[in-house]
C-alpha positions in Angstrom: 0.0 0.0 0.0 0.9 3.3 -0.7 0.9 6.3 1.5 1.0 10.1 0.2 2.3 13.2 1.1 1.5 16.9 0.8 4.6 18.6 1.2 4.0 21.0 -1.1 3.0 23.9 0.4 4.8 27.3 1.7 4.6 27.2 5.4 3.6 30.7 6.1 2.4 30.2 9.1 6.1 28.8 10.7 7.6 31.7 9.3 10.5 32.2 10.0 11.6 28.3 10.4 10.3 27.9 7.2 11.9 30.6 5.0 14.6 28.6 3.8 13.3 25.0 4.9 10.1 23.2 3.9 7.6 22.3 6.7 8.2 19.0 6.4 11.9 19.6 7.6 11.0 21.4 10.6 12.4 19.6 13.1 10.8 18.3 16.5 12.8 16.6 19.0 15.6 17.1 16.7 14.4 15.2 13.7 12.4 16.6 11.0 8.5 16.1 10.5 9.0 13.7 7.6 11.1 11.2 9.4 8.6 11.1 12.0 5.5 10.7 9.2 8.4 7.1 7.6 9.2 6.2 11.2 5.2 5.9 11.7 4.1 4.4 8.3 6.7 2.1 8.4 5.7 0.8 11.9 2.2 0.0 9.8 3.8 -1.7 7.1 3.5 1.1 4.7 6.7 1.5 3.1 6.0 3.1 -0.7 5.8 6.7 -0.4 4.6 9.4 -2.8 6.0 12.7 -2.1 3.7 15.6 -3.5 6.6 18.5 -3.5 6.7 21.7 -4.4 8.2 25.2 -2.2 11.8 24.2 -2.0 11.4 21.0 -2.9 14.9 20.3 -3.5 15.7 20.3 0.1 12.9 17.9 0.7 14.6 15.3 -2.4 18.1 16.0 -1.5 17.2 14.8 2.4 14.7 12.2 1.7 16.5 10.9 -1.9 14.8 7.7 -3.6 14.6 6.2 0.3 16.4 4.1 0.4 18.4 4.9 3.1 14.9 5.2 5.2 13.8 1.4 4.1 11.0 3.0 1.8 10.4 3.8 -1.2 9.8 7.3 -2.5 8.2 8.4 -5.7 7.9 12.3 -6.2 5.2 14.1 -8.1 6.2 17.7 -8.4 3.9 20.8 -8.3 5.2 23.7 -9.8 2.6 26.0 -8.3 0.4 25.6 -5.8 -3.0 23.8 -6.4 -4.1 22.7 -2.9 -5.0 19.4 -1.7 -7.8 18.3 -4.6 -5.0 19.4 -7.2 -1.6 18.1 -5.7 -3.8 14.4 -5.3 -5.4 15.6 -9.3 -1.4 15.8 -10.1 -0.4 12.3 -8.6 -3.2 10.1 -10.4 -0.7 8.9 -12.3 1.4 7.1 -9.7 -2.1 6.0 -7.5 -4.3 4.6 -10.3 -3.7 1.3 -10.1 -3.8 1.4 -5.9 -7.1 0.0 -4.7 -6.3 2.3 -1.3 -3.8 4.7 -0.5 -3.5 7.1 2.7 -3.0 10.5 2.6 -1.6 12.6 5.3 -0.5 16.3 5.6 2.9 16.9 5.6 3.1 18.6 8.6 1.1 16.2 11.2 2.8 13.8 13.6 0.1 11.3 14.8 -0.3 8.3 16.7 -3.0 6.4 15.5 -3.6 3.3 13.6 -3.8 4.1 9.7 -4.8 0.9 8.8 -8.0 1.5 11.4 -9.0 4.5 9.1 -8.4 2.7 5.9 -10.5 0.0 7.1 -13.9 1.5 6.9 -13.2 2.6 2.8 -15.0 0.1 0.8 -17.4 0.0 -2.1 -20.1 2.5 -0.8 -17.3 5.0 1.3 -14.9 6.2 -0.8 -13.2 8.2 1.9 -12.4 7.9 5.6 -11.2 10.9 7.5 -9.6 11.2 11.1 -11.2 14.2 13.0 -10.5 15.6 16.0 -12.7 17.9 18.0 -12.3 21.3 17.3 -10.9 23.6 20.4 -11.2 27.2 21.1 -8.0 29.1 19.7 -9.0 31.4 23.0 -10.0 31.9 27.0 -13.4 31.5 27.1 -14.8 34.0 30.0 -18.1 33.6 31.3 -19.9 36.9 32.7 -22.5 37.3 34.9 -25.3 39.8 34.7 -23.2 42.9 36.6 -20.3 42.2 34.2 -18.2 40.0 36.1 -16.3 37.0 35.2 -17.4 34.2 37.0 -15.7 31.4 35.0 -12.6 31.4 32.9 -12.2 28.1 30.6 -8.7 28.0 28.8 -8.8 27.1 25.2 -11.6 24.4 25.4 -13.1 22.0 23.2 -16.1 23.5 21.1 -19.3 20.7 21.4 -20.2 19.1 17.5 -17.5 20.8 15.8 -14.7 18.6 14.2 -12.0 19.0 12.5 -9.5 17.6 9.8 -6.7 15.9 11.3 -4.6 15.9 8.1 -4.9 11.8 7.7 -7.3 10.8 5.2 
């Protein structure tokens, strides 16, 4: 099975880390998001990997190479300017026609759950399976009573029904 990639995209939102560095090669713990992404696929037995590339992408071949050196391997399709998700996936059909399943994650998540868990509710009638996690308030939430005093402070709490994408799919 094959998993894919999005490392294609610019990073804004690491800026500065990721002015001369793909997201991808951020580092955590001292070893960049990528290896963490092979290190978890290959504990699931997933070890052909298409890399959808494009801001600095030559960092991202130049470290990662055909994969060999990981115990994977690593196809590249390259995106010369940005198309999203819909189009970098549109752009790999090539290299994933023939694959009955394939996983997708974002290229800059590092998750502990079980792919294969995911991958096991696509079938005939569900084309795609998604991992969500709930969505949580960016802020404080303050609760006020009717003289305009706070009476309850909640930090950055989990909004009820609201779900979000977790970057596996």
């Amino acid at each position: 099975m094959k998993a894919v990639i999005l490392a294609g995209g610019y990073g804004k939102r690491l800026r500065p880390l990721t002015i001369d560095k793909p997201k991808p090669l951020v580092e955590i713990a001292g070893k960049p998001i990528l290896l963490w992404q092979i290190e978890w696929l290959k504990k699931y037995n997933i070890d052909e990997i298409v890399l959808l590339v494009g801001y600095l992408r030559d960092k991202i071949i130049e470290y990662i190479g055909s994969g060999r050196k990981f115990d994977v391997k690593v196809t590249y399709v390259v995106e010369d300017e940005p198309l999203g998700t819909g189009g970098a996936l549109k752009n790999a059909e090539p290299v994933l026609r023939n694959e009955e399943k394939f996983l997708v994650l974002n290229g800059d998540i590092i998750t502990n759950l079980d792919p294969l868990k995911l991958l096991a509710n696509v079938n005939e009638n569900i084309v795609v399976s998604i991992a969500a996690v709930p969505l949580r308030s960016p802020y404080g939430i303050l609760s006020i009573d009717e003289k305009g005093y706070i009476i309850r402070f909640e930090e950055k709490p989990i909004i009820e029904n609201y779900w979000i994408n977790a970057g596996v799919y």
